[in-house]
C-alpha positions in Angstrom: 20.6 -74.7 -12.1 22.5 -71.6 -12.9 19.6 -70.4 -15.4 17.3 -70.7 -12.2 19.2 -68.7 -10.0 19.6 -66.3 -13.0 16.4 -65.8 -13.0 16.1 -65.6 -9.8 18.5 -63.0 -9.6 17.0 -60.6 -12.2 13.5 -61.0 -10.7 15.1 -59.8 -7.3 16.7 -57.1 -8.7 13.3 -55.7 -10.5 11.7 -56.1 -6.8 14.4 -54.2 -5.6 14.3 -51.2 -8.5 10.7 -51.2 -8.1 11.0 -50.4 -4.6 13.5 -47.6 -4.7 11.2 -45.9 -7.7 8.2 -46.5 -5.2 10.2 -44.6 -2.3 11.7 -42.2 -5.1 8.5 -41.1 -6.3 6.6 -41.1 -2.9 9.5 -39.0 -1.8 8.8 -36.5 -4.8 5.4 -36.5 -3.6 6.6 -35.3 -0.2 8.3 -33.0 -1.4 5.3 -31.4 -3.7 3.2 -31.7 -1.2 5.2 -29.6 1.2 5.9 -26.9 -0.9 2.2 -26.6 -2.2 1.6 -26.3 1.3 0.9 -22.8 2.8 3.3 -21.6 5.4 2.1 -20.9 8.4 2.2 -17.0 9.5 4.9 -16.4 11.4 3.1 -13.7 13.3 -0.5 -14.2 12.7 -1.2 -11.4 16.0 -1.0 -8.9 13.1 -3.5 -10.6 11.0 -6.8 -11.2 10.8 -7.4 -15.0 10.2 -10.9 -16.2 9.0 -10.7 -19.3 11.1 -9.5 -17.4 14.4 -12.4 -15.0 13.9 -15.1 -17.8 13.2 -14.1 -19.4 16.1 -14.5 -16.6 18.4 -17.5 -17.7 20.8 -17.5 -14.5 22.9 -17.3 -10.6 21.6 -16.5 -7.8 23.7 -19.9 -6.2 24.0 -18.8 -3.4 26.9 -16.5 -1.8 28.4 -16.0 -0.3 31.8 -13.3 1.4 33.8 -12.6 3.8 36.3 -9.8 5.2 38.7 -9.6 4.9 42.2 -9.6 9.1 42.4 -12.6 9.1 40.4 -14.3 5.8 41.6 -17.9 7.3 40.2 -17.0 8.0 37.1 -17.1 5.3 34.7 -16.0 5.6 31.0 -17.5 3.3 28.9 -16.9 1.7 25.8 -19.8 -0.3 23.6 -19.6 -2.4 20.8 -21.9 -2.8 18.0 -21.5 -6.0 15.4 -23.8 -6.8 12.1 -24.9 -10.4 11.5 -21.6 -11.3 9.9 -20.2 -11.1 14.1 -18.1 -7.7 12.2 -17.9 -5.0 14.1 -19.5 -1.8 13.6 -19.1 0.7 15.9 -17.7 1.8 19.2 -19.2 4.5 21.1 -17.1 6.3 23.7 -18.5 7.8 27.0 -18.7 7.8 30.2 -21.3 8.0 32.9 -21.1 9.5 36.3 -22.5 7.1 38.8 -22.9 9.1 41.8 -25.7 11.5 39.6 -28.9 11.1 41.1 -30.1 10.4 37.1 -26.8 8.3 36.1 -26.9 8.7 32.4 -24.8 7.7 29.6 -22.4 10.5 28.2 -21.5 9.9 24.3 -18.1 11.9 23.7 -17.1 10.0 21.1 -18.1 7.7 18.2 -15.8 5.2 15.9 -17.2 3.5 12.8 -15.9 1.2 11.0 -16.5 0.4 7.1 -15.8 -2.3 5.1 -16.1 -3.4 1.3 -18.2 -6.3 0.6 -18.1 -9.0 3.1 -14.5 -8.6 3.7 -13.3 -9.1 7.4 -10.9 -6.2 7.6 -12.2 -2.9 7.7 -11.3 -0.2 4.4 -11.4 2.9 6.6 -12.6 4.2 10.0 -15.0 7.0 10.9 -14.6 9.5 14.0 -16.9 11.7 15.2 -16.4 14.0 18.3 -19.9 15.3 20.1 -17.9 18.7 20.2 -17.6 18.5 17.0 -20.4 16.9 15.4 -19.9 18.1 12.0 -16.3 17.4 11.4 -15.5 13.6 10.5 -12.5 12.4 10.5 -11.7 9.2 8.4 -8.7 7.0 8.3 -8.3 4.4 5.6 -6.5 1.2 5.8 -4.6 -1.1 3.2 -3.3 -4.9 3.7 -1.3 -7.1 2.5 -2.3 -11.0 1.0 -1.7 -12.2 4.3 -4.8 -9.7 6.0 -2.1 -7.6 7.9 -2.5 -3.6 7.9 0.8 -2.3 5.9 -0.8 1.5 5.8 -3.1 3.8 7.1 -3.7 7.2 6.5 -5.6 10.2 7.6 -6.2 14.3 5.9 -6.8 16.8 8.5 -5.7 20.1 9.1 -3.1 21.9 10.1 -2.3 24.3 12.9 -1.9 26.2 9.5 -6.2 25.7 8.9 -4.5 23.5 5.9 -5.2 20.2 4.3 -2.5 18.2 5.9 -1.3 14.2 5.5 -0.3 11.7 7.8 0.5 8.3 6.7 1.9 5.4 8.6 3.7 2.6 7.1 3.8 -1.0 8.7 6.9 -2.8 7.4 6.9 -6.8 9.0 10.0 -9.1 9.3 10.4 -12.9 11.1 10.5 -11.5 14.2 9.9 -7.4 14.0 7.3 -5.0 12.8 8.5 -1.4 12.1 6.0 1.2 12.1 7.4 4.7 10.5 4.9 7.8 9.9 5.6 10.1 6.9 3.7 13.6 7.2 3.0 16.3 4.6 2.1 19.7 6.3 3.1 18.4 9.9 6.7 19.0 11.4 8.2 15.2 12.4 9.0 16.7 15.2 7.3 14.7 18.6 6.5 11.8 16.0 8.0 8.5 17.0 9.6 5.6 14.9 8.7 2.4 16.6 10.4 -0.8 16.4 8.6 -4.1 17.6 10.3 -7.1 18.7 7.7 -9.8 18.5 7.8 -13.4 20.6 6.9 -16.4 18.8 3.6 -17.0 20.7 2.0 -14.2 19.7 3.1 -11.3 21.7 5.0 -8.6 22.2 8.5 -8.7 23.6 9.5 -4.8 23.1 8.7 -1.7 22.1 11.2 0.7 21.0 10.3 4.3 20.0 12.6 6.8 18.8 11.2 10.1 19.4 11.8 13.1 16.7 12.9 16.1 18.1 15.0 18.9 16.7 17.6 19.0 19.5 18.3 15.4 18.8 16.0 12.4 19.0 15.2 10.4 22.2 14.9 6.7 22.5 12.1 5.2 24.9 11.9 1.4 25.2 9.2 -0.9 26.5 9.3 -4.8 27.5 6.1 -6.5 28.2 5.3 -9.8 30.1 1.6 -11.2 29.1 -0.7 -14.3 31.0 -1.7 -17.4 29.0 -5.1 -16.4 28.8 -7.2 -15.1 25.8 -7.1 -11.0 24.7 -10.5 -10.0 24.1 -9.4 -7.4 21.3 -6.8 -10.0 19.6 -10.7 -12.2 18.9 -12.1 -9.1 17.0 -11.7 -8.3 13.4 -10.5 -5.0 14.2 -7.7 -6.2 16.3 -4.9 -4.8 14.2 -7.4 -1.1 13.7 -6.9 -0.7 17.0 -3.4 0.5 17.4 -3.8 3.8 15.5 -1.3 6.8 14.5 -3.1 9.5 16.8 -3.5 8.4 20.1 -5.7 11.3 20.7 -8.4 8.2 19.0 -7.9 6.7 22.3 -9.1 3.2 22.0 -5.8 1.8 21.1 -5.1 2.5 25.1 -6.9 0.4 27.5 -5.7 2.5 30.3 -3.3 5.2 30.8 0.4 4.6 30.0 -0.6 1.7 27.8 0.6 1.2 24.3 -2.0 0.8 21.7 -0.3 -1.9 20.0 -1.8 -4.2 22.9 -4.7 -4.9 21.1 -2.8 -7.3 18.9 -1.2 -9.3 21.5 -2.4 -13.1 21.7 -2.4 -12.7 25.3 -3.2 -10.1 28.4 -0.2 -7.6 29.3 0.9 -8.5 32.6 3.5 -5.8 33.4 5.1 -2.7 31.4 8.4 -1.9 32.1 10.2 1.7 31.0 13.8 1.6 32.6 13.2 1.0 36.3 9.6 1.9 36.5 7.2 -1.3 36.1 3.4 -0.9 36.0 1.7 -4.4 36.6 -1.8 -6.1 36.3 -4.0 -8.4 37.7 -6.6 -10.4 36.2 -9.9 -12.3 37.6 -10.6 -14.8 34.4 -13.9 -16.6 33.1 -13.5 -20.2 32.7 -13.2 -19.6 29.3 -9.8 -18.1 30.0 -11.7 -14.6 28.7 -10.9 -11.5 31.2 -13.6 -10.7 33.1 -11.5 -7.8 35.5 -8.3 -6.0 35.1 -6.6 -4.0 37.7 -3.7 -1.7 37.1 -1.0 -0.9 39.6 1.4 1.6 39.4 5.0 1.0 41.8 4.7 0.7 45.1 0.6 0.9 45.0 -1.1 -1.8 46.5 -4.7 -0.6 45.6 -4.9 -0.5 42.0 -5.0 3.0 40.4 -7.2 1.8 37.6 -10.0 -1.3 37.2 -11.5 -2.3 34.0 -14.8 -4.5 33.5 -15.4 -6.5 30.8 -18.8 -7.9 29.5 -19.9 -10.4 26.6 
């Protein structure tokens, strides 16, 4: 009887070992699994992911806007993309509808170059109509994880000589600093901007400190976005479009506007600078995609700008 129980005893206690080393090792397993793992970008805005851009149904073909003291004339923006859905090219102009021959302008034209059949572009290409022969080319380099980290420019001086500006993207959990370093420009005017970054995709704040030689100035931004989708955020170019000379103008969607926008997950519903709060409206496809956006300035009830957008 006792040799039975024995027995008994040892075969319950190799059920019970085997069982702990099943849980032990599926545990291990666990745990190997989750570190091979990736981790998941904690601000993906600033990157260009290969499944967000494959999944983009709709690209931003044109662009149209105009002021209510200039209701006529409408500057326009158009996109090109190759067969890849990359894009191309923007053209800048604008064309003034109250012409008896209403014709498009082209001011300006932005190219975009890439190597291979990467997604992110290596550099950019400006060219002004007033200046047709004088190109001006920024180039870009990322990081493993597809977000911008530098770009940099050579132009000239007030001087007439070769000059450098380069702009350095630093990321954290939560904040992305962007600091310029120049060679053959004075810092003075230049800005150091700090973003603080919300976890959905957005931006919370924008703070700039301003270079100048009788002591630097501090400007701060905070933003408040819809739910809906940003038609830049969709392109591969959406973190080429908030670029170190605003003179490039895309980065802006209207005036005031900081070019970092074009990285938001979301639409910009109001700016605020101290007490002054510029706001804007929306009309939305089903889709969620803007369709119209109207600007108001304080106290306005007429919007003081309206932009059209077409897929």
């Amino acid at each position: 009887m006792k040799t039975s129980l024995s027995i008994k005893a040892l075969q319950y206690g190799f059920i019970l070992s085997f069982i702990f080393c099943l849980l032990a090792c599926t545990k291990d397993v666990s745990k190997q699994e989750e570190k091979e793992k990736p981790l998941a970008d904690p601000i993906p805005q600033f990157a260009v992911s290969s499944a967000k851009f494959q999944s983009t149904a709709k690209f931003l073909k044109r662009e149209i806007s105009y002021t209510k003291t200039a209701p006529f004339l409408k500057n326009i923006r158009l996109f090109t993309y190759d067969n890849s859905g990359r894009c191309t090219e923007v053209q800048l102009g604008s064309i003034d509808s109250a012409s008896s021959n209403p014709v498009f302008t082209l001011k300006q034209k932005i190219s975009f170059n890439y190597n291979g059949t990467s997604l992110l572009p290596a550099s950019l290409s400006s060219v002004r109509t007033a200046l047709p022969n004088l190109t001006t080319i920024f180039y870009y380099q990322y990081n493993s994880q597809g977000r911008k980290i530098m770009d940099s420019v050579r132009v000239k001086n007030q001087a007439g000589t070769p000059a450098d500006r380069v702009i350095h993207y630093v990321y954290g959990t939560d904040k992305v600093s962007v600091t310029p370093m120049l060679t053959g420009f004075p810092m003075e005017n230049n800005s150091l901007d700090t973003l603080s970054l919300l976890a959905g995709g957005n931006i919370e704040k924008l703070v700039s400190r301003v270079i100048r030689s009788a002591g630097d100035q501090f400007i701060s931004y905070t933003f408040t976005y819809d739910e809906s989708v940003n038609p830049y955020n969709r392109m591969n170019i959406a973190n080429s479009l908030y670029f170190e000379s605003a003179s490039l103008g895309l980065g802006y969607n209207v005036p005031q506007e900081t070019h970092y926008m074009g990285v938001t997950s979301n639409n910009m519903t109001s700016w605020t600078s101290g007490t002054y709060t510029v706001n804007f409206r929306y009309v939305y496809a089903q889709d969620r995609y803007p369709l119209k956006k109207e600007m108001f300035l304080p106290g306005e009830t007429t919007p003081s700008q309206t932009t059209l957008f077409e897929y």
